[in-house]
C-alpha positions, 0 to 999 in steps of 0.5 A, a space after each residue: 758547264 752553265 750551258 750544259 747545266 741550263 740545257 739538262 734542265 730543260 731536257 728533263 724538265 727539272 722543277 724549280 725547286 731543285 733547280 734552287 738545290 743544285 745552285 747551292 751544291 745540293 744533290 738529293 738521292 731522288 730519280 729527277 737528280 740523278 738523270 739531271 747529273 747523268 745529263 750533265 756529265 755526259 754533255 761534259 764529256 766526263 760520263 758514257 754510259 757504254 764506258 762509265 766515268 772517265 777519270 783522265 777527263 775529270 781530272 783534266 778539268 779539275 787542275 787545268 793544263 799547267 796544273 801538276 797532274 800528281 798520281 794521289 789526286 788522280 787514284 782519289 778520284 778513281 776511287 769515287 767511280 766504278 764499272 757498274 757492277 752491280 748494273 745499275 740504271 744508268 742515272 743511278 750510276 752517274 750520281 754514285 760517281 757524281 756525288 762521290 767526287 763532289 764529297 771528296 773534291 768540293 772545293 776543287 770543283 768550285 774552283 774549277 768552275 769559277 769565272 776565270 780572271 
């Protein structure tokens, strides 16, 4: 993820100062953001922009291998993502999704990302 992270900055030229915003789980609703959290998504493998979110690859990073992959947790993150109905930019549309599954499930990503032991 820090890999991705890193390369999306430079890719995109991302300013310092949001740099500093996103390392505190900042997100602003500004166009360099939204692209910034497209990029990264997409170098994960959980955004397409011909196909959109991919749940089952969220939700795979999320709880790991052995976690229990219940039906209530997998419709919450459903939930956050859409098709793109209203044809939004693409950047737009990643950060719709992005940020949704941040508000909902903030301390599960922290956790997700976390060193492991």
């Amino acid at each position: 993820m820090l890999e991705y992270r890193d390369k999306c900055v430079k890719e995109l030229a991302v300013p310092v100062d949001l740099v500093e915003k996103y390392q505190k789980w900042e997100y602003p609703n500004d166009e360099k953001t939204q692209c910034y959290i497209k990029c990264v998504f997409t170098k994960w493998g959980l955004f397409d922009v011909a196909s959109g979110f991919s749940v089952e690859n969220i939700h795979q990073q999320l709880v790991g291998n052995h976690a229990d992959h219940n039906e209530a947790f997998h419709a919450s993150l459903a939930a956050c993502v859409d098709k793109n109905e209203q044809g939004s930019p693409e950047c737009e549309w990643a950060y719709r999704g992005a940020t949704c599954l941040l508000k909902e499930n903030l301390a599960q990503i922290q956790k997700s990302l976390a060193p492991k032991a």
